[in-house]
N, C-alpha and C positions, 0 to 999 in steps of 0.2 A: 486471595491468590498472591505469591510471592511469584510470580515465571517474567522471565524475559525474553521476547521472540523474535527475535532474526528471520524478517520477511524476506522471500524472493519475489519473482515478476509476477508469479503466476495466481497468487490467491488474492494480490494486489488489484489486478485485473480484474479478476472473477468476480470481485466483491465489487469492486468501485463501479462495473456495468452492471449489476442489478441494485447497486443504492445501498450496499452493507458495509460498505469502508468503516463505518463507524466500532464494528465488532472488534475489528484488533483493540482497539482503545478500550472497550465495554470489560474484557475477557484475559489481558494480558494487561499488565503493571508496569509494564516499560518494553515498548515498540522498538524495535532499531530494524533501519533500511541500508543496504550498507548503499555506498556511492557506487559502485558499479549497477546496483537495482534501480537506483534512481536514471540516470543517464540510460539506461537501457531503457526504461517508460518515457521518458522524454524523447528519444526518439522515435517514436509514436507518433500517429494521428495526433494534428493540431487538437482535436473537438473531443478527444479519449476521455472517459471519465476517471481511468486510472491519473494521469498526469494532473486533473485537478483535483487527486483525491493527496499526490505528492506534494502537491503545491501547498497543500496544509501543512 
């Protein structure tokens, strides 16, 4: 695969609370989150699994 995917909050979230954070890496070639997505999850729940899925 040659794709490059521009996440937003929301599949971020979805995945990183059932444990599948790891598929954007697995499935796409180069990940980009922009800095508005990011500070959006970080203001989250301290215990969020999305925020320690950004913290990677």
């Amino acid at each position: 695969m040659s794709e490059r995917w521009v996440l937003n909050a929301s599949p971020i979230i979805v995945l990183a609370r059932v444990g599948h954070e790891h598929l954007f890496e697995a499935l796409a070639v180069q990940v980009v989150v922009p800095q508005a997505v990011v500070e959006d999850i970080e203001a989250g729940p301290v215990g969020d699994p999305a925020r320690r899925a950004i913290a990677k």
